[in-house]
LOZA-127846 format. One line per field, with one value per residue: x, y, z of N, C-alpha, C, O in turn; residue in one letter. Coordinates in steps of 0.001 Angstrom, whole numbers, plus 500000, padded with zeros to 6 digits. Example, Ala and Ser with C-alpha at 12.3 -4.5 7.8 and 13.67 -1.06 7.14 Angstrom:
n_px [513190,512850]
n_py [494310,497750]
n_pz [507800,507080]
ca_px [512300,513670]
ca_py [495500,498940]
ca_pz [507800,507140]
c_px [513200,512900]
c_py [496700,500030]
c_pz [507800,507870]
o_px [514236,513409]
o_py [496681,501138]
o_pz [508465,508039]
code [A,S]
***
This chain:
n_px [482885,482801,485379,486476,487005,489888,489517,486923,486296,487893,485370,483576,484380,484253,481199,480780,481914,480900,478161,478149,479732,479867,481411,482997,483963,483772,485421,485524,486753,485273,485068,484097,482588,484609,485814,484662,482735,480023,478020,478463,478054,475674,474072,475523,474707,475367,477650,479493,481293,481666,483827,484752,486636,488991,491926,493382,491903,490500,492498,492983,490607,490227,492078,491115,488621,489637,491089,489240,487982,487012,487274,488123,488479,490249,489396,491266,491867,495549,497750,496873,496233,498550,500365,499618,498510,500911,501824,499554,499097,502137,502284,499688,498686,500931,503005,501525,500416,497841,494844,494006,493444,494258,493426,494672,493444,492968,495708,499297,499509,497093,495377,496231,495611,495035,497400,500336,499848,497967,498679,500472,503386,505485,504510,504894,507477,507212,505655,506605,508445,508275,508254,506338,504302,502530,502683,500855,500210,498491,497745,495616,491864,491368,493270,493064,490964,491647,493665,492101,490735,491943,492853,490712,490491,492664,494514,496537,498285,498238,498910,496963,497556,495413,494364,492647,491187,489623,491472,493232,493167,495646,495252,492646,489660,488905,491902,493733,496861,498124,499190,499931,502175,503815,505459,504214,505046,505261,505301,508654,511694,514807,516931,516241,515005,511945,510911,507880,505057,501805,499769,501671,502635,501258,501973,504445,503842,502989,505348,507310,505972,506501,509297,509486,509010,511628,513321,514013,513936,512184,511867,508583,507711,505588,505443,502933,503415,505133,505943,505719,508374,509179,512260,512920,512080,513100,515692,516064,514415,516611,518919,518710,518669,520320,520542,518225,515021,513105,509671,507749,505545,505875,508406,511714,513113,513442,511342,510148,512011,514723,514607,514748,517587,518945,518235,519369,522035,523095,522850,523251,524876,524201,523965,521412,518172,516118,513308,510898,508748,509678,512244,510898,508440,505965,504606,501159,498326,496823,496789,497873,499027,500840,502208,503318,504948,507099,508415,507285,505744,504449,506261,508406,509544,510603,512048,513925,515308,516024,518141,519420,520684,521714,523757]
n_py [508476,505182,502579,501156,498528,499303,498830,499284,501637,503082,502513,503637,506445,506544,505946,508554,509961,509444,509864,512592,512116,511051,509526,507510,504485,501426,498001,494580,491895,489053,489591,491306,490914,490473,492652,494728,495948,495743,497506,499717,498342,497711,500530,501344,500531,501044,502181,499556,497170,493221,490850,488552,485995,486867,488433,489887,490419,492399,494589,495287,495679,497924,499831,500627,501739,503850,505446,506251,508137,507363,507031,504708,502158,499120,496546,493976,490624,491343,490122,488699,490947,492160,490354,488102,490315,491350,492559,493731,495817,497035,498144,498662,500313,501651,502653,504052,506536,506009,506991,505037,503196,501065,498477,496919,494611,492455,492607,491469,489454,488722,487010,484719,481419,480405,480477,480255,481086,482631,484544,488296,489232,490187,492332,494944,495075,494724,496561,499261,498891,499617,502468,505583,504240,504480,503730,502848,502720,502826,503452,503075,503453,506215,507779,506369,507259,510116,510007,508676,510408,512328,510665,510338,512415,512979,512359,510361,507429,504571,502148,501011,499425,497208,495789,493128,493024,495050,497506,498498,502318,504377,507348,509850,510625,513405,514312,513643,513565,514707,515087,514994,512301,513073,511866,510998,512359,510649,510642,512055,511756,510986,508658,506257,506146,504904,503506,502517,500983,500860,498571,497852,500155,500857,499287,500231,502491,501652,500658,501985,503517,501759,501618,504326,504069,502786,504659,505520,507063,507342,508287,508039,506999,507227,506190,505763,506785,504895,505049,507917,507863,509273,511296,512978,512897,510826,511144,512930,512027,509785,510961,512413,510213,507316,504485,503426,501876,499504,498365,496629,494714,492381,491142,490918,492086,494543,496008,498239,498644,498145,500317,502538,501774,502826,504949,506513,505174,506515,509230,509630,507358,504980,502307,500658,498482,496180,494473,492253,490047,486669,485206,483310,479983,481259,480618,479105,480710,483298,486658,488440,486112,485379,487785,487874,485602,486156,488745,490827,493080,495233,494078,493168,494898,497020,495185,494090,497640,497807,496182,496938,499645,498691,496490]
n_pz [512029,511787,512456,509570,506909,504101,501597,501436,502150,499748,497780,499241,498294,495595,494865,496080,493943,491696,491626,490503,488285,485273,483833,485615,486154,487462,487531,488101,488312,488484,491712,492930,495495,497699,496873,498330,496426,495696,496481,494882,492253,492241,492763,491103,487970,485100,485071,485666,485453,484919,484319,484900,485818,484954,484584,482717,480611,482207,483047,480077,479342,480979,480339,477943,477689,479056,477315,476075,477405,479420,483275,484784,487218,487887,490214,492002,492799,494695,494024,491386,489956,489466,488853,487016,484941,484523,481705,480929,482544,482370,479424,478272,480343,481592,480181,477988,479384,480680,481899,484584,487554,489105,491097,493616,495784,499123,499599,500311,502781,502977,502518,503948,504532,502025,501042,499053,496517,496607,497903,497752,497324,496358,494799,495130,494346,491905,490341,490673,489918,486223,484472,484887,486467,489674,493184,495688,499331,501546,505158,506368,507042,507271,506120,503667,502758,501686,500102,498129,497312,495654,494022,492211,490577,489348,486177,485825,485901,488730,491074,493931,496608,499089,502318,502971,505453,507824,509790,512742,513443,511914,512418,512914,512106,511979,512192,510025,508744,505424,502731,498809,497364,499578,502308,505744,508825,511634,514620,515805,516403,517997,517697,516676,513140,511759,508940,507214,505473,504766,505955,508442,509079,511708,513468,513333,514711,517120,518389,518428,520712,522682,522491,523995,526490,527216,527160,524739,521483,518942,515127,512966,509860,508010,505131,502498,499634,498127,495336,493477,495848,498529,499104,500172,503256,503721,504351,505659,507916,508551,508750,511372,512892,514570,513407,510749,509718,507755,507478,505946,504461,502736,500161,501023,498882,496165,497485,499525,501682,499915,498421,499933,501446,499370,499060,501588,501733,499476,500571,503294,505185,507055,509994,508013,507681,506977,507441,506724,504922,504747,502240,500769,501111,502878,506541,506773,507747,509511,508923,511548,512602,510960,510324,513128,513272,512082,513028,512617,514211,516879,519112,518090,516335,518078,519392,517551,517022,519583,519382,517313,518048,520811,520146]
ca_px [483003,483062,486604,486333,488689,490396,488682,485584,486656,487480,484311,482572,484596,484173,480338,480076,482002,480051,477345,478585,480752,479414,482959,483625,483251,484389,485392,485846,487421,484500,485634,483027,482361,485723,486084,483433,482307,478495,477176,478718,477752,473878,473867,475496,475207,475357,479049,480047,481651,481973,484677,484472,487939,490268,492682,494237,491077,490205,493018,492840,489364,489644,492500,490883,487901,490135,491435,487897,487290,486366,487783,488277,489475,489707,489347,491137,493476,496624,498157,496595,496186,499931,501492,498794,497877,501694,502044,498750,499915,502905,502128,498496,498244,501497,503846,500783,500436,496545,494430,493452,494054,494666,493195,494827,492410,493551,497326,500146,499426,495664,494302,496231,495656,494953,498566,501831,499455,496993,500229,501093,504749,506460,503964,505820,509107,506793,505287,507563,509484,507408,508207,505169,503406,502492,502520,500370,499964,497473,498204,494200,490907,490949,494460,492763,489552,492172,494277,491431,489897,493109,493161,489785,490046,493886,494591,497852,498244,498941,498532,496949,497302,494980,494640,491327,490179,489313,492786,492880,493693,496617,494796,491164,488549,489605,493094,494412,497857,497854,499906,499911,503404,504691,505344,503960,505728,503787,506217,509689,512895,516345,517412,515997,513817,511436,509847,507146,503675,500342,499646,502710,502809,500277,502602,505610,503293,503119,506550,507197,505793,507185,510401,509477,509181,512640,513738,514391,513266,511618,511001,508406,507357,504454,505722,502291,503812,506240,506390,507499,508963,509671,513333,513368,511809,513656,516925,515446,514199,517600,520062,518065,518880,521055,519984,517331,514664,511976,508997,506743,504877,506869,509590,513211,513887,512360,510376,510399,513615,515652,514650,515503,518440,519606,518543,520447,523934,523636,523110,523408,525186,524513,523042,519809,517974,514811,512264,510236,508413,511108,512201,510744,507360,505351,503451,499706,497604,495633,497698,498326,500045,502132,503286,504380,506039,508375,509014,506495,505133,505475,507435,509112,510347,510940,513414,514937,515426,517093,519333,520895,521371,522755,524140]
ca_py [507412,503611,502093,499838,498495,500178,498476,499263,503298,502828,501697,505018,507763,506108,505822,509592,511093,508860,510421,513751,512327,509598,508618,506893,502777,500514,496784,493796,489968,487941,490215,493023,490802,490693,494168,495596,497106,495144,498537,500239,497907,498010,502108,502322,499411,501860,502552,498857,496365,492415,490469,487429,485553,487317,489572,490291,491477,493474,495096,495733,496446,499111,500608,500602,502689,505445,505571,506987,509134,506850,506662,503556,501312,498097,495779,492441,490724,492082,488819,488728,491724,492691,489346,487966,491224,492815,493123,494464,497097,497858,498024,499152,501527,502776,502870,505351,507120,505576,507185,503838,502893,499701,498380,495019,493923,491611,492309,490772,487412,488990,485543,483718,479918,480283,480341,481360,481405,484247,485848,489502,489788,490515,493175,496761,495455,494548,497397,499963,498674,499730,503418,505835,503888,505184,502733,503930,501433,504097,502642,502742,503617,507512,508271,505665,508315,511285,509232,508246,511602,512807,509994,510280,513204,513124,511658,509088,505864,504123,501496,501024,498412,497363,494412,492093,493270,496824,497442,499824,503425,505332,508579,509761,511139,514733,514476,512627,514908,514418,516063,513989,512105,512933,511331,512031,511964,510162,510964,511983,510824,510590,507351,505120,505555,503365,503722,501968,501706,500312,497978,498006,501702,501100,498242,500990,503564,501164,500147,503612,503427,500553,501913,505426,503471,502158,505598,505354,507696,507007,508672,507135,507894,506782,506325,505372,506860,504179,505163,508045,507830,510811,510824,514354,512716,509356,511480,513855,510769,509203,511797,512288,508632,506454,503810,503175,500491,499716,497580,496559,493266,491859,490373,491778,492311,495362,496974,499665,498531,498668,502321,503717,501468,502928,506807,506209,504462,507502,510665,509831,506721,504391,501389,500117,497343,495991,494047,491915,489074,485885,485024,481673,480230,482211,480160,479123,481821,484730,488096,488659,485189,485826,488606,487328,484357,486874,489760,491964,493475,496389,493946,492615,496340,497358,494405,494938,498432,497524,495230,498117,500319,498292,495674]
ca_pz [511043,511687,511370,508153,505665,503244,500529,501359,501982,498236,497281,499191,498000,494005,495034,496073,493171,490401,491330,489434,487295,484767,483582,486582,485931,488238,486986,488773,487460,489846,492456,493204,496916,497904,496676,498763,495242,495417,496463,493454,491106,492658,492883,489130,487028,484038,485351,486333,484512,485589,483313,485291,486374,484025,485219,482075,480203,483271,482580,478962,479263,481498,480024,476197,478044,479868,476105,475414,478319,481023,484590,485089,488323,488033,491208,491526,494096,494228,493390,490439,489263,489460,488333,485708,484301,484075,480343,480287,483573,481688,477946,477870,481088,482529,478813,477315,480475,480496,483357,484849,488766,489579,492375,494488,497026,500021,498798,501402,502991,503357,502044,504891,504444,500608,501062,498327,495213,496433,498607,496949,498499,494708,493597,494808,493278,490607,490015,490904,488318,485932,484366,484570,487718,490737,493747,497156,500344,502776,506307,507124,506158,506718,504715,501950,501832,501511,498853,496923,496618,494612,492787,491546,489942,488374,485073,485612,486357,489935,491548,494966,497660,499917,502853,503159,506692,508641,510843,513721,512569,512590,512335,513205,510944,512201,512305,509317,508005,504255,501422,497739,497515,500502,503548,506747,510068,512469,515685,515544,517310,518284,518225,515056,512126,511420,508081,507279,504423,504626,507883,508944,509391,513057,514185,513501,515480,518114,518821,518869,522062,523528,522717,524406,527809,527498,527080,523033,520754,517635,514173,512366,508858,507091,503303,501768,498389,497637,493993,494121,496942,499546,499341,501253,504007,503918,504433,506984,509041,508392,509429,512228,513800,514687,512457,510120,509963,506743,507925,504950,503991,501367,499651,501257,497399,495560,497751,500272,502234,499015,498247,501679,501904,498590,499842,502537,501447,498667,501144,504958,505257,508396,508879,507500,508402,506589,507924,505430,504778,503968,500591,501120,501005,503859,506706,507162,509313,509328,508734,512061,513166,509992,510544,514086,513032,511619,513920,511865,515288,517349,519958,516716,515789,519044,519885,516738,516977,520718,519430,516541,519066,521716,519698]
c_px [483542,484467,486265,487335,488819,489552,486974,485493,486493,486212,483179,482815,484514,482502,479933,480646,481370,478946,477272,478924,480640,480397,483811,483024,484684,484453,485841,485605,486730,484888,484877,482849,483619,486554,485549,483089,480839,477933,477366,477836,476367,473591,473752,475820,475250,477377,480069,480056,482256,482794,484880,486373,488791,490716,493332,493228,490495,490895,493215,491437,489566,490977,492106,489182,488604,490557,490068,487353,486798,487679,487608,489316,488880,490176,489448,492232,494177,497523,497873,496998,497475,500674,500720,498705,499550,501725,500919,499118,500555,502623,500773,497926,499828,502662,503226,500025,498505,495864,493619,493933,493960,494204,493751,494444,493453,495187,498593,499499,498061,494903,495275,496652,495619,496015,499638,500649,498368,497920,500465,502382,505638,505787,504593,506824,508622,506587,505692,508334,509479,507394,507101,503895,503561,502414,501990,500243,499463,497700,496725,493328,490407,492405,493937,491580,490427,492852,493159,490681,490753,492627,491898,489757,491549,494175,495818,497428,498455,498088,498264,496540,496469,495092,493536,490894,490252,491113,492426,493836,495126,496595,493440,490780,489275,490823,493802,495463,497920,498490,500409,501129,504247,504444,504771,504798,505098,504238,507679,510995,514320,517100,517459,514659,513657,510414,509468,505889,502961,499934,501017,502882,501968,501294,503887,505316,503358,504754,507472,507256,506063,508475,510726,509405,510280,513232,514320,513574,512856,510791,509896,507919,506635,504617,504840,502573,505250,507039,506048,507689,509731,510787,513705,513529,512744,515378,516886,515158,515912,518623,520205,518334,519768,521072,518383,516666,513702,511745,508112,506144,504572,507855,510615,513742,513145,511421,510984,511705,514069,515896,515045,516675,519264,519901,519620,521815,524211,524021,523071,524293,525175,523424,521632,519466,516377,514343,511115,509610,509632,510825,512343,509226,506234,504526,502154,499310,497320,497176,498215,499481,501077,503280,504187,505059,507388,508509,508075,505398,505367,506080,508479,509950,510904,512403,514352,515989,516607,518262,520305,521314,522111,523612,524172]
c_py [506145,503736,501203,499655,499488,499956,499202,501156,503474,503319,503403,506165,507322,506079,507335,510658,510414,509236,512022,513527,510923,509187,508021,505211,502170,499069,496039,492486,488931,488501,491199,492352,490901,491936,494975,496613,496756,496745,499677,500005,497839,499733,502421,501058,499870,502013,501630,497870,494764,491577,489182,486912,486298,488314,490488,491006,492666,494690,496099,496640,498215,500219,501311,501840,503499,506056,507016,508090,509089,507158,505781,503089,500129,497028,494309,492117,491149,491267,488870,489953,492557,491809,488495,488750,491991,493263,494190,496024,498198,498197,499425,500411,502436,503525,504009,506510,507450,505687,505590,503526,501826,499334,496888,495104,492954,491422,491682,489707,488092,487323,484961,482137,479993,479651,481186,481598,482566,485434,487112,489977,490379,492455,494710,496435,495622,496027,498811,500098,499581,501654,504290,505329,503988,504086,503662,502828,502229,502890,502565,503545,505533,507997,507392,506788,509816,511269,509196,509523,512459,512179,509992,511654,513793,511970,510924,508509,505701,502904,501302,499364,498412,496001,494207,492666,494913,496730,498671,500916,503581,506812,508882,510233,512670,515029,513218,513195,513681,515244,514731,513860,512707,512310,511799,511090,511882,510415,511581,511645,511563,509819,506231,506052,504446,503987,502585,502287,500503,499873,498022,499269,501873,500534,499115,501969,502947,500960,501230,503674,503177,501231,503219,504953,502823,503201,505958,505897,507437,507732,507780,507515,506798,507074,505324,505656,505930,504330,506076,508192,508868,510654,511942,513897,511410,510162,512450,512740,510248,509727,512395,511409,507650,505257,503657,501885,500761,498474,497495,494683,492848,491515,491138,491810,493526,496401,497575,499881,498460,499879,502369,503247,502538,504646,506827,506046,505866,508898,510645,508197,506078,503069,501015,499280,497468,494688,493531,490562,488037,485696,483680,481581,480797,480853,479979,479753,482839,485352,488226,487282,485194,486762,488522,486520,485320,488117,490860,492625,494774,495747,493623,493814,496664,496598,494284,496414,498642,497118,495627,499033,499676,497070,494169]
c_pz [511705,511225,510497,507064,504722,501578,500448,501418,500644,497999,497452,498464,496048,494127,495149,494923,491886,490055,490357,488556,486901,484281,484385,486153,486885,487600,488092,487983,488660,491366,493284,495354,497645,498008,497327,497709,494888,495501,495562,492546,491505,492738,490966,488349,485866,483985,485609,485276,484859,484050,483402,485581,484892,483843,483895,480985,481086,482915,481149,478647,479667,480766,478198,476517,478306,478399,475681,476321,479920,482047,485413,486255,488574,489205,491042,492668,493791,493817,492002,489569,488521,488621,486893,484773,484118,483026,479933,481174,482558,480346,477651,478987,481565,480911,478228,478201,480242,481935,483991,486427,489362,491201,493068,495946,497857,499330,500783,501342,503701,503231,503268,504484,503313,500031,499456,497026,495335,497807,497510,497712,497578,494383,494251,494359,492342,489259,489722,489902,487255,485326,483798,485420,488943,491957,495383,497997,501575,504054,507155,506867,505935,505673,503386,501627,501396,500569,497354,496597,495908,493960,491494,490545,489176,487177,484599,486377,487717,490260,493028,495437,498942,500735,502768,504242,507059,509662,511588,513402,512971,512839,512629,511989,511093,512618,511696,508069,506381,503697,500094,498057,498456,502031,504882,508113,511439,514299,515208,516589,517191,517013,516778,514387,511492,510454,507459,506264,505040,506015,508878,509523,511226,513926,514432,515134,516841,519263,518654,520602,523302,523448,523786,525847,528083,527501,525465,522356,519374,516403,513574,510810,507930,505750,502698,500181,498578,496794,493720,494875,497201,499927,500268,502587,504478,504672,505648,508103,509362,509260,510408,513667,513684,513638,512158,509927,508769,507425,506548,504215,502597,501304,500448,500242,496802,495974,498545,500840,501278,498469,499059,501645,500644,498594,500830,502681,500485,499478,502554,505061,506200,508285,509083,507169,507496,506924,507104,505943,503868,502321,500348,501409,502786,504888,506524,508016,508529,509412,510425,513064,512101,509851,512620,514543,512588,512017,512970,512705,515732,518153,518637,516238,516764,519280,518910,516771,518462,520207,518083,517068,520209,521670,520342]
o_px [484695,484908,485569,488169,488007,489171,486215,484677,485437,485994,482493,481916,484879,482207,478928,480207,481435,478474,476318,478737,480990,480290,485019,481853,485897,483396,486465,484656,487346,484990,485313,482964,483476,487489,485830,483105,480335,477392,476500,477046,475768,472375,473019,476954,475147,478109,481226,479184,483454,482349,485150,487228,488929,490224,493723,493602,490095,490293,493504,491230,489263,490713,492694,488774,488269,490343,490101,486416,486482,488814,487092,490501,487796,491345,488670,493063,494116,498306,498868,497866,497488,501486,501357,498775,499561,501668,501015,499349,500191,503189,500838,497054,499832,502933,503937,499169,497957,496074,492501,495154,493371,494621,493100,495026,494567,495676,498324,499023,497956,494020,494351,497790,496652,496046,499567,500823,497979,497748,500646,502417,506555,506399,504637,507441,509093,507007,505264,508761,510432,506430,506735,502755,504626,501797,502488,500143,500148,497797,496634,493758,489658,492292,494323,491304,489770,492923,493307,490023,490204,491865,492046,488823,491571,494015,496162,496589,498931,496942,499310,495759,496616,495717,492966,489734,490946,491602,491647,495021,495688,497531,492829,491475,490160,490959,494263,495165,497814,498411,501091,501645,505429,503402,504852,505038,504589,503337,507796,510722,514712,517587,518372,513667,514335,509446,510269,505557,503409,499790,500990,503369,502128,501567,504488,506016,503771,504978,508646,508179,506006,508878,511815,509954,510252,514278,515174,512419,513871,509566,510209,507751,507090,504068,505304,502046,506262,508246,505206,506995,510641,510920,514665,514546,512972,516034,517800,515810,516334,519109,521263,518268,519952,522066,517493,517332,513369,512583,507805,506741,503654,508505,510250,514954,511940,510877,512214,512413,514019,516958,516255,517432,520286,520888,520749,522583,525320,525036,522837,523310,526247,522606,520930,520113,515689,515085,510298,509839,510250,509881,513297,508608,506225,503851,501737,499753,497494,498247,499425,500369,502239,504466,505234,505643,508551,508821,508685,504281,506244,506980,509511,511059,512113,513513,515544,517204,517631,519335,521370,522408,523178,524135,524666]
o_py [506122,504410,500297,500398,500395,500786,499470,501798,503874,504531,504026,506874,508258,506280,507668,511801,511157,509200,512344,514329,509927,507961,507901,504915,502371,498816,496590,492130,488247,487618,491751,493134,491791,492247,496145,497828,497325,497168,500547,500798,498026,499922,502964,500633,498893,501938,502009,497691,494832,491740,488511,487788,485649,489171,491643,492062,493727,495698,497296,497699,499247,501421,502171,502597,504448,507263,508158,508824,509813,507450,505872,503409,499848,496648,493531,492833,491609,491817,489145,489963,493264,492223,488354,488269,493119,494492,495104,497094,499287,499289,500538,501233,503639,504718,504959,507257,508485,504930,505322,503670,501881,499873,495854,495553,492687,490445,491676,489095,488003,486805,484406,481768,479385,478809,482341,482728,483268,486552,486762,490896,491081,493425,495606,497350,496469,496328,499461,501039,500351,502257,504121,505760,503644,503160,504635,501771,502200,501680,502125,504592,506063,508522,507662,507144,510633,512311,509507,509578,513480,512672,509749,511744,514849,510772,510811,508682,506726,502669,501395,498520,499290,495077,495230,492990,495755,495664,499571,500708,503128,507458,507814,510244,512998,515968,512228,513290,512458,516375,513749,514703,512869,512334,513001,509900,512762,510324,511547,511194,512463,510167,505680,506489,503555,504685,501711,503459,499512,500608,498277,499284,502912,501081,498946,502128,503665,501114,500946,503814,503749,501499,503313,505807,502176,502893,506836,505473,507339,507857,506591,508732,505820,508030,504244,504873,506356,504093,505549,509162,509350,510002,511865,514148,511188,509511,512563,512744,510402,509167,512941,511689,507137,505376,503731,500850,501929,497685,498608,493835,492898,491463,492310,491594,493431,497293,497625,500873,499689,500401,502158,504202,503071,505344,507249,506580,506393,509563,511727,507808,506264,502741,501074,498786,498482,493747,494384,490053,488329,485881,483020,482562,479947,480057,480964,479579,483149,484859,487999,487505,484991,486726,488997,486430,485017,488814,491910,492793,495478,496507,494293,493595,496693,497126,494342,496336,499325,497627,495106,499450,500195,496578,493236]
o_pz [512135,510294,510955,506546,504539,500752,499517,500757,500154,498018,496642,498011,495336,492949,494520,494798,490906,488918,489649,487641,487532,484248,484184,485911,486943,487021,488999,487285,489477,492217,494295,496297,498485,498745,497065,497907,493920,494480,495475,492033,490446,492770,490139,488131,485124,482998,485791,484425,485133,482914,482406,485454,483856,483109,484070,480474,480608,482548,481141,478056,479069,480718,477542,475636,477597,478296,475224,476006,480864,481670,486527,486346,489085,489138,490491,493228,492651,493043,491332,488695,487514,487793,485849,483642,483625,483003,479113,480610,482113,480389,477128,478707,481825,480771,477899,477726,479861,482883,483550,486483,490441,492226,492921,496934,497408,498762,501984,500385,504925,503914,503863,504192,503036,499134,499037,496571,494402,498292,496344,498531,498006,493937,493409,493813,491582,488141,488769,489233,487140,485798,482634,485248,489455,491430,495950,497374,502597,503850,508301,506384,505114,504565,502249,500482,500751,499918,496172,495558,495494,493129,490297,489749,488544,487410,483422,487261,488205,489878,493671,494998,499792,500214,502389,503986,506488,510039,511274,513139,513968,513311,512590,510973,510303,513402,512264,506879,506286,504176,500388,498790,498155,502687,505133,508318,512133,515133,513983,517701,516448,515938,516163,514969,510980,510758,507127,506083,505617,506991,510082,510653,511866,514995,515493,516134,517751,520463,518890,521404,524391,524580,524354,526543,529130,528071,525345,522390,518684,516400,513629,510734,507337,505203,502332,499391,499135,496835,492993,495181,496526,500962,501035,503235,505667,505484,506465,509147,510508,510242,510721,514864,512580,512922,513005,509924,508564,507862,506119,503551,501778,502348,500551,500283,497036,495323,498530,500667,501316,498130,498968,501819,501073,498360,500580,503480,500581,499271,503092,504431,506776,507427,510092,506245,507379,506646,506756,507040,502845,501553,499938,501821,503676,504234,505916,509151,507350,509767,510400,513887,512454,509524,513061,515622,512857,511051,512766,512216,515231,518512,518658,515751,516534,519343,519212,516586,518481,520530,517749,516688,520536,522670,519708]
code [X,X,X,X,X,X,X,X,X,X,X,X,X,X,X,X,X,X,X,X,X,X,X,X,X,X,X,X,X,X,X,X,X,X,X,X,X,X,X,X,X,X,X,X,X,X,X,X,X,X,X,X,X,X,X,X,X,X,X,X,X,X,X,X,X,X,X,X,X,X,X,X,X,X,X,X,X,X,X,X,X,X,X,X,X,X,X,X,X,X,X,X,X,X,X,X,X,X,X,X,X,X,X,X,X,X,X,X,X,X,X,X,X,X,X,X,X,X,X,X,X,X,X,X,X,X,X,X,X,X,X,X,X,X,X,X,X,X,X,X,X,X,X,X,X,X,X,X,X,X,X,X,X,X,X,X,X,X,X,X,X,X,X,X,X,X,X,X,X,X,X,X,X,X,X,X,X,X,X,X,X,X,X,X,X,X,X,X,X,X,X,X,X,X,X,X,X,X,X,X,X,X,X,X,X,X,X,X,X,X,X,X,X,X,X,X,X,X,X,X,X,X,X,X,X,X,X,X,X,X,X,X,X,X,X,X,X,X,X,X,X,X,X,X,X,X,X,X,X,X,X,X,X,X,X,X,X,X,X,X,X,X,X,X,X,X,X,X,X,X,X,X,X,X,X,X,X,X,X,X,X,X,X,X,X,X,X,X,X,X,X,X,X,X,X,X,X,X,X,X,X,X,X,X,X,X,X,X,X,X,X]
***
């Protein structure tokens, strides 16, 4: 298998179970190209639903079908879809525990130059929030085909994040460890954990590496379930290492580094260090000069990770 984005993984494994199963409809708010969902909506236009810019009937829509039977996922940035559409999120899919799965396309600073108004750096505090919703961030395109073939066929809510482009794996086709809501441990260590979701989770894997040539050992732990979040594992990594690190592309409010920090201070106590996007408006650039304006690298983790161990 071709590496290819995560979006577009999506798109196949909703393409090969639709064919069995006619209560699958996909929606998209002007979105379907962006979504890599064109070849959906050309396979099953019986199953596909276009709503046009409006995130908040998207929403409603698709949750007023699952009402009836459908299996509905509706595709929209993650910007949008999270911060336009919450009342409908909370109210109409996660409050009546409404099988519906949320999809945010190009979420982080995927759009780049678009800049802060199509940025998703809020939406796991957002969402998270949120009692009754599931939050997933797959770290590349074979854990998103192993993700999405649960999801397709369980009847609660969640929401999944994805980025705009293909990223280089962290797993192959034949060797991609998987178990629903729980974490997987992508190395293990000494020295630091470094946990880490979605893209971030390669850049962890990396600097891993780098650190293993300085002689520094490194857990790392791939917490694509955010919500709920693998507190077994967070405490197992933890107690494990010297200090703890969360890497995730977003706010330093709400998301992943505030869980762990809060596993952490409750049942291993030491310290923990998160790694975020600022709480300030984000540069201009593609995803990857963004995230290395702000140490969101594997040298970026690495020299971090030096400088809590050797102060």
């Amino acid at each position: 298998m071709a590496n290819i984005a995560n979006k577009q993984m999506i798109c196949e494994v909703l393409m090969e179970a639709a064919k069995t199963d006619k209560d699958i409809v996909v929606l998209c708010s002007d979105s379907r190209g962006s979504a890599s969902a064109t070849p959906f909506f050309n396979a099953f236009p019986e199953q596909a639903v276009e709503v046009g810019i409006a995130e908040q009937d998207l929403v409603g829509i698709a949750a007023g079908m699952a009402r009836v039977g459908k299996r509905t996922f509706p595709m929209s940035p993650a910007c949008f879809i999270t911060a336009r559409s919450y009342e409908q999120c909370k109210v109409d899919v996660a409050y009546s525990h409404t099988n519906v799965k949320l999809i945010g396309i190009s979420g982080g600073v995927s759009y780049g130059a678009l800049g802060m108004s199509h940025h998703s750096a809020q939406d796991i505090a957002c969402m998270s929030s949120i009692p009754g919703m599931r939050v997933y961030l797959p770290s590349d395109c074979y854990q998103t085909k192993k993700l999405m073939e649960v999801l397709v066929k369980d009847n609660e809510p969640a929401y999944i994040r994805v980025g705009r482009n293909a990223v280089d794996p962290v797993y192959s086709e034949d060797d991609t460890p998987f178990e629903m809501d729980k974490a997987t441990f992508v190395c293990r260590g000494k020295d630091v954990a470094i946990i880490a979701c979605g893209e971030m989770v390669l850049y962890a894997k990396k600097a891993a590496d780098l650190l293993k040539d300085k002689g520094i050992s490194a857990t790392v732990v791939d917490m694509y379930c955010v919500k709920p979040i693998d507190k077994a594992a967070v405490i197992e990594a933890a107690s494990n290492a010297k200090v703890v690190i969360s890497v995730e592309e977003h706010s330093p409010y709400g998301g992943l580094g505030s869980m762990v920090s809060q596993i952490v201070a409750e049942n291993c106590p030491k310290k923990c260090v998160t790694m975020a996007l600022p709480d300030a408006p984000v540069i201009t650039g593609n995803s990857k000069e963004v995230f290395k304006h702000y140490g969101l690298t594997a040298e970026g983790i690495a020299k971090k990770a030096e400088e809590l161990l050797h102060g």
